[in-house]
C-alpha positions as CSV (number, residue, x, y, z in Angstrom):
1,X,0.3,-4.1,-17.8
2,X,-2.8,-2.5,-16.0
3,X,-2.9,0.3,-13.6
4,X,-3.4,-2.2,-10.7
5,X,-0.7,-5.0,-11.7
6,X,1.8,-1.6,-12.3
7,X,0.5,-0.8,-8.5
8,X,1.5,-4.2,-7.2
9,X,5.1,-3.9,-8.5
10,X,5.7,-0.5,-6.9
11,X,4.8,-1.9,-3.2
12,X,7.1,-5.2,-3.9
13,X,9.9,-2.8,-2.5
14,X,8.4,-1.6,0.6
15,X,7.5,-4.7,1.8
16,X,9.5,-6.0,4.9
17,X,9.4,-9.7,6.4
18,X,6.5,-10.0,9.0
19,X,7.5,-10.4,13.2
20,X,6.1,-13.6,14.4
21,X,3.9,-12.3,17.6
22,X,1.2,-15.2,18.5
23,X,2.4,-15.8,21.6
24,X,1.6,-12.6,23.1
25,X,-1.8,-12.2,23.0
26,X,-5.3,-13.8,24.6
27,X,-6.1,-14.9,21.7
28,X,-2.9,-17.1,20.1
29,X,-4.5,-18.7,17.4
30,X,-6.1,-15.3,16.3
31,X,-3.1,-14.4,16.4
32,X,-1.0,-17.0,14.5
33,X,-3.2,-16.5,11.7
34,X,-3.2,-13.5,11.5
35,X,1.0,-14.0,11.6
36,X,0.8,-16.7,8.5
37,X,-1.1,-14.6,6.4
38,X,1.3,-11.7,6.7
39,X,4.0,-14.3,6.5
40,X,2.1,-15.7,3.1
41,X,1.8,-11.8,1.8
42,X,5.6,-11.2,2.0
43,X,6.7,-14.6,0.8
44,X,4.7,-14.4,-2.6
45,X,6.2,-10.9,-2.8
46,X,9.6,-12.4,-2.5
47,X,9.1,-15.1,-5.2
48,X,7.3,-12.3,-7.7
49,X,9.9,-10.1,-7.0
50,X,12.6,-12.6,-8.5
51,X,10.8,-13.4,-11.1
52,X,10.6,-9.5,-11.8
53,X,14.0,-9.7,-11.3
54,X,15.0,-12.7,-13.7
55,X,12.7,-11.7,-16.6
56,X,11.5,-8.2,-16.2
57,X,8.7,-6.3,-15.6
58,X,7.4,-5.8,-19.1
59,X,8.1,-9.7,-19.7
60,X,5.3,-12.1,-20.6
61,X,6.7,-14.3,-17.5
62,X,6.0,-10.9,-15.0
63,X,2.5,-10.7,-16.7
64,X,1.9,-14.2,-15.2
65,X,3.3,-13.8,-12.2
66,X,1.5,-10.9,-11.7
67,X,-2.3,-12.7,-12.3
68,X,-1.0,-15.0,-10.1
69,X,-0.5,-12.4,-7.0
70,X,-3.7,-11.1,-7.5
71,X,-5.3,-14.3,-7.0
72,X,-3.0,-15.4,-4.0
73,X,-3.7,-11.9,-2.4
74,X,-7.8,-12.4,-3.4
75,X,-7.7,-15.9,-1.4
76,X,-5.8,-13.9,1.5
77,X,-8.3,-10.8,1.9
78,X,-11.2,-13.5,1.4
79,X,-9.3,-15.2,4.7
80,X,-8.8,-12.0,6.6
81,X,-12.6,-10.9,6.1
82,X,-13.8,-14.2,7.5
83,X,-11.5,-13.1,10.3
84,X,-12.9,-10.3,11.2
85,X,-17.0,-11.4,10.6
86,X,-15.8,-13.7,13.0
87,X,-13.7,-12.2,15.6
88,X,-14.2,-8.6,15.3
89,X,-12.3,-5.5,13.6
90,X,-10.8,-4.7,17.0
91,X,-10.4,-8.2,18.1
92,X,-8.4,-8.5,15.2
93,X,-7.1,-4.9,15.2
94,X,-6.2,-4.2,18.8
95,X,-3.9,-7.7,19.6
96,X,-1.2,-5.4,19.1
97,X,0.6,-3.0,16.8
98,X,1.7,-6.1,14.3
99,X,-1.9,-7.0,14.2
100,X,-3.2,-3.7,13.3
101,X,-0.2,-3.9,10.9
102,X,-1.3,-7.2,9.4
103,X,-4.5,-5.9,8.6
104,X,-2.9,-2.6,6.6
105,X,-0.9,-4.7,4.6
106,X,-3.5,-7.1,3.4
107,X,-6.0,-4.1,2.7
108,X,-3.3,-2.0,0.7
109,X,-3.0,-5.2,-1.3
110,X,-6.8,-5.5,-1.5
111,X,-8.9,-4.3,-4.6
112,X,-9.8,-0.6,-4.5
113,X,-13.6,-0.6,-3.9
114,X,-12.3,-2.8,-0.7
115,X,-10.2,-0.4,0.4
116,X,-12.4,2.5,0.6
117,X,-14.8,0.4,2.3
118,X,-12.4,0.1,4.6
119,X,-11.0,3.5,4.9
120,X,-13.3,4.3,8.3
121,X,-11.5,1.7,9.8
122,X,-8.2,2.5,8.8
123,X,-8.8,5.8,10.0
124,X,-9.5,4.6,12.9
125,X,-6.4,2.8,13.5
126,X,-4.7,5.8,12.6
127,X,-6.3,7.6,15.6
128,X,-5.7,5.0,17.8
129,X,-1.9,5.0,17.1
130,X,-1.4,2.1,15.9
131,X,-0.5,2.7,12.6
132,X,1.9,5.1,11.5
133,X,1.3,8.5,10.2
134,X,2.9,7.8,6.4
135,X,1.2,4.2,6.1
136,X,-2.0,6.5,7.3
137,X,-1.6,9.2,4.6
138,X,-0.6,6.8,1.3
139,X,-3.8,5.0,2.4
140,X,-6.1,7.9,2.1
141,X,-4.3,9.6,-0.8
142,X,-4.9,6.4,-2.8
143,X,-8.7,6.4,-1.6
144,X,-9.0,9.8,-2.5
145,X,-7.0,8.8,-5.8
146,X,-9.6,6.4,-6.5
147,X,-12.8,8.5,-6.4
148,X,-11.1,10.9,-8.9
149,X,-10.5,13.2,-5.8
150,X,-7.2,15.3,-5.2
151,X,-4.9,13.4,-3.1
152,X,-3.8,15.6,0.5
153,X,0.2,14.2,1.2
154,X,1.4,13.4,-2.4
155,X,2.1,10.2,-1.9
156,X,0.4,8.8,-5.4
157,X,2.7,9.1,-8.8
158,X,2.5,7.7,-12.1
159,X,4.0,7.5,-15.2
160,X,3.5,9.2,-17.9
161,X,4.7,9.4,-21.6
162,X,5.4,13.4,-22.4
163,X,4.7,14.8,-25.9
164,X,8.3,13.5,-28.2
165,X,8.0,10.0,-26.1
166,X,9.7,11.1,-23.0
167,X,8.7,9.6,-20.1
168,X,8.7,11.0,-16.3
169,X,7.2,10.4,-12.9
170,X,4.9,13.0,-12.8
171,X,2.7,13.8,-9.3
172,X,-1.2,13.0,-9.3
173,X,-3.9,15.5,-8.7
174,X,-2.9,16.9,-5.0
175,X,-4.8,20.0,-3.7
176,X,-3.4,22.7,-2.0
177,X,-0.1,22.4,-3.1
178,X,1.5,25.7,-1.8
179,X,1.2,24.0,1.4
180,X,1.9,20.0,0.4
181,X,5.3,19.8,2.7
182,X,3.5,21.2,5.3
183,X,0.7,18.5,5.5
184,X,3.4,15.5,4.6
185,X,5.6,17.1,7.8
186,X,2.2,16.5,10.5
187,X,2.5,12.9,8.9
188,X,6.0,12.3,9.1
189,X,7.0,12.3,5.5
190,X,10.1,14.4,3.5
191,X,9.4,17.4,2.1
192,X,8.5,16.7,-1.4
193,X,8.1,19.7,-3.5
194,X,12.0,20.1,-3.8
195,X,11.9,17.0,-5.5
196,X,9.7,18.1,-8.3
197,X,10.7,20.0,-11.5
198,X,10.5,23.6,-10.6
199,X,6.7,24.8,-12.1
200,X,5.9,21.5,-12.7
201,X,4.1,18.4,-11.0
202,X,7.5,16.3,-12.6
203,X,10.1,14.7,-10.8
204,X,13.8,15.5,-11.4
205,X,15.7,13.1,-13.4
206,X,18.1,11.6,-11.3
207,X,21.3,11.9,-12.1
């Protein structure tokens, strides 16, 4: 399984079911479309998620269903960009916080060279309030990730196999480190370094 289709089963459990909020705005079809494709996002992730589930994630059947995500979430980010070419990034962006939510979750799910295009604008959001401080900080620690730069908050792990085959969670490049909790407490996340293997970038076994 590549990198990317191993990144795509890690979000599965983070997702959460969308909130229906066309009605609200000035703009109700922007709106309701916005809506379904969030809808769309967390169904297929449902579905892949039992098949996951059923079969594994090693399985030849998760390797499938895996191809097939990417495509489902290429034809959605394809969608969402013709969205915003032809409403705007803050008509699209500012119909409210489920909006500006909307348009996190189809990005994280985007293609990394589309995500760091978009980084400015995530920022952005991030400034405006309207998108949390954590969602904020895994987006640019994956950016970062991506351009084989230190992450800031620690929020990007892999696994790796250790020397004798054992394999652990292990923390990506993160800079400053002596003061890693500190930056993940201005973004609202746990402390993290208690977590790790003392003198190591490992994660404890859990019990």
């Amino acid at each position: 399984m590549t990198t990317r289709l191993l990144a795509i089963t890690m979000l599965l459990a983070a997702c959460t079911r969308p909130t229906q909020h066309a009605a609200r705005f000035a703009s109700p079809a922007l709106a309701a479309r916005l809506d379904s494709l969030s809808a769309a996002d967390w169904q297929d992730r449902q579905a892949i998620f039992a098949v996951f589930r059923q079969h594994g994630f090693k399985s030849t059947v998760a390797d499938t269903a895996n191809r097939w995500l990417l495509r489902q979430d290429a034809v959605r980010l394809a969608t969402f960009q013709q969205l915003e070419r032809h409403h705007g990034w803050p008509a699209v962006t500012q119909a409210g916080t489920e909006a500006a939510g909307t348009a996190f979750l189809l990005l994280q799910h985007a293609p990394d060279s589309v995500q760091l295009q978009y980084l400015p604008r995530v920022e952005a959001l991030y400034e405006a309030r309207r998108l949390p401080s954590a969602d904020y900080a895994t987006y640019l620690d994956r950016a970062l990730i991506n351009q084989g730069l230190p992450q800031q908050y620690g929020t990007q792990s892999a696994r790796v196999v250790r020397p004798f085959g054992e394999t652990i969670d292990s923390l990506l490049p993160t800079a400053g480190f002596d003061k890693l909790d500190e930056r993940r407490r201005t973004m609202k996340l746990e402390p993290l370094q208690r977590q790790l293997r003392p003198g190591t970038m490992y994660f404890k076994t859990k019990p």
